[in-house]
Every structure is written in C-alpha cells, then in structure tokens.
C-alpha positions in Angstrom: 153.4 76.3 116.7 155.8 75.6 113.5 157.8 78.5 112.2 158.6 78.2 108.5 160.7 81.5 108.2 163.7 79.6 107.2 162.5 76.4 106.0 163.7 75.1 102.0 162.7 72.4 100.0 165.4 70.7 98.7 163.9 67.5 97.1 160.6 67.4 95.0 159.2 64.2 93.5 155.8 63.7 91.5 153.3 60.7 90.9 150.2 60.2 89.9 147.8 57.9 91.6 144.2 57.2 90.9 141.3 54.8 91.9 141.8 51.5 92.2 138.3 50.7 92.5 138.1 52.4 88.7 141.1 50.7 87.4 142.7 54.6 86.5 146.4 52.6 88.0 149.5 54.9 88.8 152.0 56.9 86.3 155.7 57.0 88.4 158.1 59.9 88.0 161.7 58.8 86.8 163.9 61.2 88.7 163.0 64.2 90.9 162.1 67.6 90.1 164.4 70.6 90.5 162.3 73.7 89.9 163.3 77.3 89.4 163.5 80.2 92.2 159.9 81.7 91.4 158.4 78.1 91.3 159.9 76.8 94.6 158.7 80.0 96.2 155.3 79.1 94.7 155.2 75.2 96.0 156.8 76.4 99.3 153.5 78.3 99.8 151.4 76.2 98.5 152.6 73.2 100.1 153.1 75.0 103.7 151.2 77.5 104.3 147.9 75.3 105.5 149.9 73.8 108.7 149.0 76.9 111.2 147.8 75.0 114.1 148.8 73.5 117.7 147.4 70.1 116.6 149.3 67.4 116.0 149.2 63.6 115.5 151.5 60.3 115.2 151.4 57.7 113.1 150.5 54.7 114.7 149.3 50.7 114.2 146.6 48.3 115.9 149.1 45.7 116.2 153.1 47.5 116.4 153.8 50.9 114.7 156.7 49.0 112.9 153.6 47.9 110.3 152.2 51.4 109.7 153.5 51.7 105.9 153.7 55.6 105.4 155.8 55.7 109.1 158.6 53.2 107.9 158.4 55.4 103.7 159.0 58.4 105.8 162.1 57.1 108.2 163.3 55.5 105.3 163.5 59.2 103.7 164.0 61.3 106.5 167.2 58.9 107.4 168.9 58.5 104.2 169.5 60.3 101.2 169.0 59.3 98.2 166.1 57.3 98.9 162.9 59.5 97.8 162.6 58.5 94.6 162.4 54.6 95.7 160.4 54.9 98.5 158.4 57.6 97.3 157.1 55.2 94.6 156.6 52.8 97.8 154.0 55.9 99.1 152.5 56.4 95.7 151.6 52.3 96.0 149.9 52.3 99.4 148.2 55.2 98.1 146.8 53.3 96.0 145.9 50.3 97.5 143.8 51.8 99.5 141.9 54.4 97.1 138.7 51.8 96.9 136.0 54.2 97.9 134.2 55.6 94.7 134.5 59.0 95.9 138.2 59.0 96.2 139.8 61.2 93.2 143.1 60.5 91.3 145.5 63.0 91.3 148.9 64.6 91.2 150.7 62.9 94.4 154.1 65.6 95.2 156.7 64.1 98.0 159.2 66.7 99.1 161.5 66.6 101.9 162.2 70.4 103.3 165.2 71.7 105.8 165.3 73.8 109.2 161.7 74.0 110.3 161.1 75.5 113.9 159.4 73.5 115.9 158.9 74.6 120.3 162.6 75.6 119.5 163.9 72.5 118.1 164.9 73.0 114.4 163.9 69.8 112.0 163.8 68.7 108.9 160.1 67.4 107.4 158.7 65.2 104.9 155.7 66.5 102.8 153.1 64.2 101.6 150.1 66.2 99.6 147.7 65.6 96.9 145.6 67.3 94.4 142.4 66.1 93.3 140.5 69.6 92.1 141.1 71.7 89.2 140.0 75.0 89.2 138.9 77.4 86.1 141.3 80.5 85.8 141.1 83.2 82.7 143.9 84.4 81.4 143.7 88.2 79.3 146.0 88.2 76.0 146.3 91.1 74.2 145.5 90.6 70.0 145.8 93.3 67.1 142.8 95.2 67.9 141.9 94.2 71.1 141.9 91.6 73.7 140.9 88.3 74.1 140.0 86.1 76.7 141.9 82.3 77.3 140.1 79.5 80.1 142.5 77.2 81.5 142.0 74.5 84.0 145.0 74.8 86.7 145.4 74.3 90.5 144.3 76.5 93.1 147.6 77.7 95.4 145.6 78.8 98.2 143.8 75.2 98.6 145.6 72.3 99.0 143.6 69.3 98.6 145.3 66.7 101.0 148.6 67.0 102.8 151.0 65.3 105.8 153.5 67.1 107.5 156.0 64.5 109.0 158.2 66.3 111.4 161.5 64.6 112.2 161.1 64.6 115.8 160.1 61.9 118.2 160.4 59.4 115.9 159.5 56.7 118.5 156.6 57.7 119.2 155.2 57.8 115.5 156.8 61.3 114.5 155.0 64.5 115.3 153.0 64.8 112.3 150.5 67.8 111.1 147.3 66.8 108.7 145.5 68.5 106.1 142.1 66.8 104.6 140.4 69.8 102.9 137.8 67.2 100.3 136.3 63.9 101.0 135.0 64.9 104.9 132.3 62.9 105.1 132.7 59.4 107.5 132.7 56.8 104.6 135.3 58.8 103.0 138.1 59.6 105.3 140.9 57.5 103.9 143.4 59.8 103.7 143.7 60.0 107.7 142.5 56.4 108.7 143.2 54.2 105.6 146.3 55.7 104.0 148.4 57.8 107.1 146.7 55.5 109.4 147.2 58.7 112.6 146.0 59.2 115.9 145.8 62.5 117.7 148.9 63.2 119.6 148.4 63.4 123.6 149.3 66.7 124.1 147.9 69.7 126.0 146.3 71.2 122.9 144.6 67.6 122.1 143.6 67.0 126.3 141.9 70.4 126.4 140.2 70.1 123.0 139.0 66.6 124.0 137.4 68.0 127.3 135.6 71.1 126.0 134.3 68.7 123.3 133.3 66.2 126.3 131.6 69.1 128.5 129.4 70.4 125.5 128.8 66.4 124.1 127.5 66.6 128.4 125.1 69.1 128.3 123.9 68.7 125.0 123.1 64.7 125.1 122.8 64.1 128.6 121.1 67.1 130.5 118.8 68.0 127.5 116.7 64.7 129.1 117.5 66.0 132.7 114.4 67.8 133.8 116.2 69.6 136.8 118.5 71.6 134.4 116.4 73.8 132.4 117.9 75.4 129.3 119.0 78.4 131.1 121.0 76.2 133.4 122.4 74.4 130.5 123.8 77.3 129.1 125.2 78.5 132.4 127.2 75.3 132.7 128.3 75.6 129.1 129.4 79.7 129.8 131.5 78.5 133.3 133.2 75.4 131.2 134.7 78.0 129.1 135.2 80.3 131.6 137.2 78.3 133.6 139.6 77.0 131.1 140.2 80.4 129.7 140.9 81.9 133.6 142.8 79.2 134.9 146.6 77.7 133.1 146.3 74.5 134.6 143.4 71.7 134.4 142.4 70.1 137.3 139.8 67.9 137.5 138.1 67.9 141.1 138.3 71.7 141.1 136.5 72.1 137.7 134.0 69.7 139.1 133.1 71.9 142.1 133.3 75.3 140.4 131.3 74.2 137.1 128.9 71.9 138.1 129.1 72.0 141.7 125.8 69.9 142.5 126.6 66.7 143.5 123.8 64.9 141.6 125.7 66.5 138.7 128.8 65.5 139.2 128.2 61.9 139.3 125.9 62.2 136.1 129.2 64.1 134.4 131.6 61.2 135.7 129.1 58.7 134.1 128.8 60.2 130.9 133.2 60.8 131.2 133.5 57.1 131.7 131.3 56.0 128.9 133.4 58.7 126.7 136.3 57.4 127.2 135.5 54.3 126.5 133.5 54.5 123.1 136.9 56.9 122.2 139.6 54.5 123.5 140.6 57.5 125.6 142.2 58.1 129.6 141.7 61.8 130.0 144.9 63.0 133.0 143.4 64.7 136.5 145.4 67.5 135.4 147.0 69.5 132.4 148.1 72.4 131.1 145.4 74.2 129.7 146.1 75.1 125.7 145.7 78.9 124.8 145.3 77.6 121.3 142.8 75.2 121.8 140.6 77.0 124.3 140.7 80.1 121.7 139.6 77.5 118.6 136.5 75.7 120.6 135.4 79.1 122.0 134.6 80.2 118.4 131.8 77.4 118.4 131.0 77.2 122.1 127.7 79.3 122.1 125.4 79.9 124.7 122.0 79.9 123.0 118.6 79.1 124.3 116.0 78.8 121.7 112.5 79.2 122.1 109.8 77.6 119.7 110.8 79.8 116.0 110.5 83.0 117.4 113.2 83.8 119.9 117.0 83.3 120.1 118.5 84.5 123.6 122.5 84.0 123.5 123.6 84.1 127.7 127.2 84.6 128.1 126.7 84.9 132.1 125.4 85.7 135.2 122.4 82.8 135.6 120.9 84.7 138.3 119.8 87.4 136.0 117.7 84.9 134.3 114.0 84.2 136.0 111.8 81.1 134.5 108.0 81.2 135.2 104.3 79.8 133.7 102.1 82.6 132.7 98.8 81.6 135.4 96.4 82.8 132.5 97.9 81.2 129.3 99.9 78.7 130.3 102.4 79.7 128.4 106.6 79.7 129.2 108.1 82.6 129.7 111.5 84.1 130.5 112.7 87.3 132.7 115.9 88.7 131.8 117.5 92.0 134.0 119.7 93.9 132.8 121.2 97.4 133.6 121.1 99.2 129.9 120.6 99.0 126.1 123.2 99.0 123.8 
C-alpha cells in the first residue's frame, strides 16, 4: 500500500495534447506552475487520491526497456532537476504520437514530480503523469439585488481523474514500480494510454500471482467444465466456493496442495493442468508452485467470485458451501430437472 500522509508536490507543469489523427496538434507550457496553498491541496487530491491499491506495474519494451520512451522521460526527471520542463515536453510528444485512435480525446496533460511518499516502508519520491479529457457541468449561485441567480460553468471534476501514472522511484531496473489509472476509453481498441503510450506490464508480485490464479480457476470452470458433463452446475460452484476458500484460509500458495484439496479428482486435475498450460501461454505467463497469498487481492476478486447456479428464467440459487447439502434428480413423471436443497432454518 502507498501512504501519502506526508507526500508534497513541489513541481507542476502543464500541456495540452490532442488527436493526431484530427490534426488538433499540442500547445507547450513555457515555465512551470507554482500554485497557491489552497490549490496545491486541491491537485494533491485530485491527482493522488485514485492510487489506493496493491497493484502495481513496470514499464517495460519488446525489444530492451532502454527504448520504452515514458521510462527514460521519467529517469531523466526523477534523476535531475531542472529537467521537467524539457522532458516533460518530450512526454507531451509521445503522447501524441500515439493519440491515432478516433476515440482518443485532447486534453489538459499536468506532469508533477511529488516528495516522501511511503512505500512497504521505503520513503520515495514519484513522478505524476495524468490527463483530463471530460468536462463536467457545475452551477454556481450568485446573489443579485433582489434575488439570486443561477451561473453554468463547464470545469473538471476533482473526484475523477481521467487518466494518470504513478512512477515510483524505486526499482528502477526493473522498469520502476509504477501505479495506473485509466478511468475513459476501456474498451480493447482503445486502451492506449496503458499499451501505446506507458507501454506497462503487471508487476510479478504476490498481489499480481494470486489475482492471476483466481482469475485462472474461474476462466476453468466457466470455459472448460461448463462442456464437462461429469461436473454438473452444482459441482461447478462447489469448486468455485473451495478456490476462494482456500486462498482466503491458507497465507501461502502452493500448488500440488490446492490441487488435492480443490479439485481433488484426478481426471480433474489433469483437465486444470491443461487448461493452466494453454493460459500461460496465450498470456505469456510462468505462474510459481508457490507464493504468498495477497490479502488485498483475495478480498478484491471475492467481491465478483459468486457462486450462482441458474436455472432456465425462474430461479437463481447462490451456494456458498457444503455440496453435500445439494441433491440433483429427474422428476420420473415430467421429466423435468430438479434440485434438493437441506438446510437447518429460515432466516
């Protein structure tokens, strides 16, 4: 987690980039801007406040990280001063170089370089990349001689911030740890600001393993024993409750044991190693035998790992346990499904 309790901003630069694609070019700041108290306070919200998470990522480069652009702007800042305004106008280019899809929006492009933020008890300083693309309509109330009147104003909306990098100044060989925000633009054909522009990765971590394995266990059951006709639903949904079970009982990951307490049928087992393999392959991924199992990430993916078994429009049945309390059958006289549930009272 990132503690921002002390953290300042002690350089602030803005640009203006739009689409290249619609020929809207870039308008450069001449010097850097030194706001008041009561404005600081506002941008250090505005700009900060979105980074809350465990999950991180480095920059990175198909060929060598020395040609990912943004990385060698941000050392350039982060190891001299002096240099924002140069290279930020460096950032602002690559910006737009690469705004060539017709649903990327211009916008205001701020660069700021903040002091002492607390990172797993290592204090840093960061580099702060964001954008803002939407305006939002406020109304402002001014009193007049007999009454009051009321004043629309297009402005930007501090508690959404558009687009925005963290680069922490940490582990700089290995592509910094950096934190992302892409709030606009989500859809595949649009994601520049991650793949085109920062050009990051997901950092291997044990917030990132975990993640990627829950995701891997659900992708399991919901693609590849959906056309298994010895797991039934129910069954599905049991596999699904002891995934989550056992990363939220157990600190550390290991692979062989979460095989025989999850899944435990052999026949299942090699299915899940199949599916694993072809995974990590179509992800570019090597998941480790073992890790350290992330509170964090484990409390995140339980929020949309639900047990629910559906039957034709009528019926939604959410299991969060105990399979054996769950009978299937074939009603002999309308061949209909059914489904027997026990259970020891009503609430």
């Amino acid at each position: 987690m990132i503690d921002f309790s002390n953290c300042s901003m002690h350089e602030l630069i803005v640009h203006k980039v739009g689409n290249k694609l619609r020929d809207e070019g870039i308008t450069f700041s001449k010097q850097n801007i030194d706001p008041d108290t009561s404005i600081r306070d506002l941008l250090l919200t505005y700009f900060l406040s979105p980074f809350k998470g465990s999950e991180f990522y480095n920059f990175t480069h198909p060929t060598d990280l020395k040609y990912n652009e943004v990385f060698n702007f941000s050392r350039t800042i982060l190891n001299n001063v002096n240099s924002l305004t140069q290279s930020s106008k460096d950032i602002a280019k690559h910006l737009y170089e690469v705004s060539t899809h017709p649903k990327v929006k211009g916008g205001e492009l701020y660069i700021a370089r903040f002091r002492d933020i607390l990172i797993e008890d290592e204090l840093v300083d960061g580099l702060g990349i964001f954008k803002s693309e939407t305006r939002d309509t406020y109304l402002k109330v001014e009193p007049t001689s007999q009454s009051f009147e009321f004043i629309s104003d297009k402005g930007i909306n501090l508690t959404k911030l558009d687009k925005g990098c963290l680069v922490l100044n940490t582990e700089s060989d290995k592509g910094y740890k950096v934190q992302l925000v892409n709030g606009t633009n989500k859809n595949e054909e649009a994601k520049f600001w991650l793949n085109d522009f920062l050009n990051l990765r997901p950092a291997q971590n044990d917030y990132f393993l975990t993640n990627n394995f829950l995701s891997l266990t659900k992708d399991f059951v919901k693609n590849q024993l959906m056309s298994d006709p010895t797991v039934d639903r129910a069954d599905q949904a049991d596999i699904l409750n002891k995934s989550m079970n056992f990363f939220k009982e157990n600190k550390e990951f290991d692979h062989d044991q979460f095989m025989n307490t999850v899944l435990k049928r052999p026949d299942l087992i090699d299915s899940f190693k199949q599916f694993e393999t072809q995974f990590q392959e179509e992800n570019d991924l090597e998941t480790p035998r073992s890790f350290e199992i992330s509170d964090q990430a484990v409390k995140k993916k339980s929020r949309v790992f639900k047990s629910v078994l559906k039957l034709d429009k009528n019926f939604h049945i959410y299991i969060h346990g105990n399979r054996n309390l769950i009978e299937k059958g074939v009603d002999p006289d309308s061949g209909k499904k059914f489904y027997k549930i026990y259970y020891d009272q009503e609430d």
